[in-house]
N, C-alpha and C positions, 0 to 999 in steps of 0.2 A: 194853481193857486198855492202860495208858500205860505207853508203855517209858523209859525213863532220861533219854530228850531231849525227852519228852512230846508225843510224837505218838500218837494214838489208832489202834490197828489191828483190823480186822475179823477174825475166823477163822473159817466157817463150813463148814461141810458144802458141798461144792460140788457141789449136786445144787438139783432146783425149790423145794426148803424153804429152803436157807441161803441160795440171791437171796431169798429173800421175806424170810427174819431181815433181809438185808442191808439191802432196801430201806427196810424199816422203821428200822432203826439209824441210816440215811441220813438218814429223814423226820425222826427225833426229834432229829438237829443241825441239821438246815436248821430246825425250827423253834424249838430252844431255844441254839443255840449258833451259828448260820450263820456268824460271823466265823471259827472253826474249821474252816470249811470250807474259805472262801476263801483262808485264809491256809495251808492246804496240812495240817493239823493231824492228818486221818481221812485213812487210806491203806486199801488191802484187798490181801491176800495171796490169788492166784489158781492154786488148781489143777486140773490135768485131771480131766475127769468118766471121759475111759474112753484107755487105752494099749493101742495093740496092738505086739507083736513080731516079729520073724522075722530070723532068722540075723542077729542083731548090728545088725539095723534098727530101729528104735524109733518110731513116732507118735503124737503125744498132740492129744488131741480136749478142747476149752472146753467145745462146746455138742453135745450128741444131735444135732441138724440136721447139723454139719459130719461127726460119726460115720456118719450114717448116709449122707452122699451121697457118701463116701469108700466105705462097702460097698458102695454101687451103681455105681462107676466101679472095681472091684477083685472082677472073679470070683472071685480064687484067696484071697476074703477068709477062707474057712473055713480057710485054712492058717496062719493068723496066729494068736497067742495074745492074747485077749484080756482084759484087767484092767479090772473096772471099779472108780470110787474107793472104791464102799461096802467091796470084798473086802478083806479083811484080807492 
């Protein structure tokens, strides 16, 4: 989707399906448009796969790995509320 100053931006599901869109979206400038790439043209807009909360604390997780070796380095992880991105 080109926005006003025509740079191309990505928006996908930020879960293992929309890197895959991504990558592919990726694949078909590097090989039909590469100089777009280099020239800084395709940006990606990144957000959290999963947010947990507690009393006004907030952490936001990119990848399942980082999520889940934060639950294992946080006993009291069951007291935290959890959002993942799919929920509404």
């Amino acid at each position: 989707m080109a926005d006003q100053v025509g740079v191309n931006g990505q928006y996908q599901g930020q879960d293992y399906d929309g890197s895959h869109i991504k990558g592919l979206v990726l694949n078909l400038f590097e090989t039909f448009w590469p100089s777009l790439l280099r020239l800084g043209y395709v940006s990606q807009f990144i957000t959290p796969i999963v947010k947990v909360t507690r009393k006004g604390e907030e952490q936001e997780f990119y990848t399942m790995r980082d999520f889940e070796q934060w639950m294992a380095s946080h006993p009291d992880h069951a007291r935290w509320r959890v959002k993942c991105a799919r929920e509404a």
